[in-house]
C-alpha positions as CSV (number, residue, x, y, z in Angstrom):
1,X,0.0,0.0,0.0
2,X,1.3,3.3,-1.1
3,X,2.4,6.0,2.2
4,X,-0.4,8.0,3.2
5,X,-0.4,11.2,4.8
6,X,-2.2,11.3,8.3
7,X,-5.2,12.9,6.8
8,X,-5.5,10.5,4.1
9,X,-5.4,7.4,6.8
10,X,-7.9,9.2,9.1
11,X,-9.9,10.0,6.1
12,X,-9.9,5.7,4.9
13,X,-10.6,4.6,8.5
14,X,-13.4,6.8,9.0
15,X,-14.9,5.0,5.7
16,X,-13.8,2.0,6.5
17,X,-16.0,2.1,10.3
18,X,-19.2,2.0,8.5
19,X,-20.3,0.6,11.6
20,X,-19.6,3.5,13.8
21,X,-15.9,4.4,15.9
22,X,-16.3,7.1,18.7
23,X,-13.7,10.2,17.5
24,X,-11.2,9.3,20.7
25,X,-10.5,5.9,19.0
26,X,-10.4,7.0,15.5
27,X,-7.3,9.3,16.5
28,X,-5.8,6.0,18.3
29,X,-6.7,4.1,15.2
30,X,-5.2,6.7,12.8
31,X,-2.1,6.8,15.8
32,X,-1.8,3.3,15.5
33,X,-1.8,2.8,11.2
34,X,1.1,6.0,11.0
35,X,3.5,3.8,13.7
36,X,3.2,1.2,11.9
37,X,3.5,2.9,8.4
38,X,6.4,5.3,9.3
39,X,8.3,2.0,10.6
40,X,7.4,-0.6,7.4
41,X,5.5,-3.3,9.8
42,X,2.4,-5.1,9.8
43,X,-0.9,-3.8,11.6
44,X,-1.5,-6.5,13.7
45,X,-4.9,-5.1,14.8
46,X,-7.8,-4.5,12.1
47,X,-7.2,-1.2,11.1
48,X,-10.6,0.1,13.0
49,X,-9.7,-1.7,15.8
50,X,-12.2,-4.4,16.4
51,X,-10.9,-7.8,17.7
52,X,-11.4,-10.8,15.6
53,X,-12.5,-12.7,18.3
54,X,-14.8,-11.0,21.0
55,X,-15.8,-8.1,18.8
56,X,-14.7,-5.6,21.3
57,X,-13.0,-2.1,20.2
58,X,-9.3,-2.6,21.6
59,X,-8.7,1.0,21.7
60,X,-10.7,1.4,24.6
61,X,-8.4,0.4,26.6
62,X,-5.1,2.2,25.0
63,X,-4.8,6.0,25.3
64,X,-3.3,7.8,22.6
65,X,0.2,8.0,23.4
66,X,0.3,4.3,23.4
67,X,-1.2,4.1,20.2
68,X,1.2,5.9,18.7
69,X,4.1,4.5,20.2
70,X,3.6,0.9,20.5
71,X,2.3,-2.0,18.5
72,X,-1.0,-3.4,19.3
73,X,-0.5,-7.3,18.9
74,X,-3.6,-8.8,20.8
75,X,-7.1,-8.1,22.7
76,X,-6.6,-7.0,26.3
77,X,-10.4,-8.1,26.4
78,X,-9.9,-11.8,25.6
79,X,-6.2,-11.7,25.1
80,X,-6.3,-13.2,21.8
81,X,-3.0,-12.4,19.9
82,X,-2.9,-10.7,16.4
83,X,0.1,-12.5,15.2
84,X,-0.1,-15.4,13.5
C-alpha cells in the first residue's frame, strides 16, 4: 500500500468504520496505522480496531500516546494475539 499522509489514513478509516468508531479511538486508530507505516511493519490489529475474536473495540483500553508509540498485537479483552 502506497504511504499515506495522516489525513488521508484518518480519512480511509473513517470509511472504512461504516459501523460506527467514537472520534477518541479513530485518533488511536489513525495513531496506531502512521506507527506502523512510518516504521514498514504489519498492523496486527484491524485497522478500525475491532478484535477478531470478542468483537470488542481494543482502543478502549489504549490512550493515545500508546497508540502511537507501541504495537498493538492482541485483545486485552480476551487476550487473543494478532500474530499469526
Amino acid at each position: 500500500m502506497a504511504e499515506l499522509t495522516r489525513e488521508e489514513a484518518r480519512e480511509m478509516i473513517e470509511k472504512l468504520a461504516y459501523f460506527g468508531i467514537s472520534e477518541e479511538n479513530l485518533e488511536k486508530a489513525v495513531a496506531q496505522y502512521m506507527y506502523c507505516q512510518k516504521r514498514g511493519i504489519e498492523q496486527f490489529v484491524g485497522v478500525v480496531g475491532y478484535c477478531w475474536h470478542c468483537d470488542k473495540q481494543v482502543y478502549e483500553e489504549w490512550d493515545l500516546e500508546s497508540a502511537a508509540s507501541t504495537l498493538v498485537t492482541g485483545c486485552p479483552y480476551c487476550h487473543r494475539s494478532f500474530i499469526g
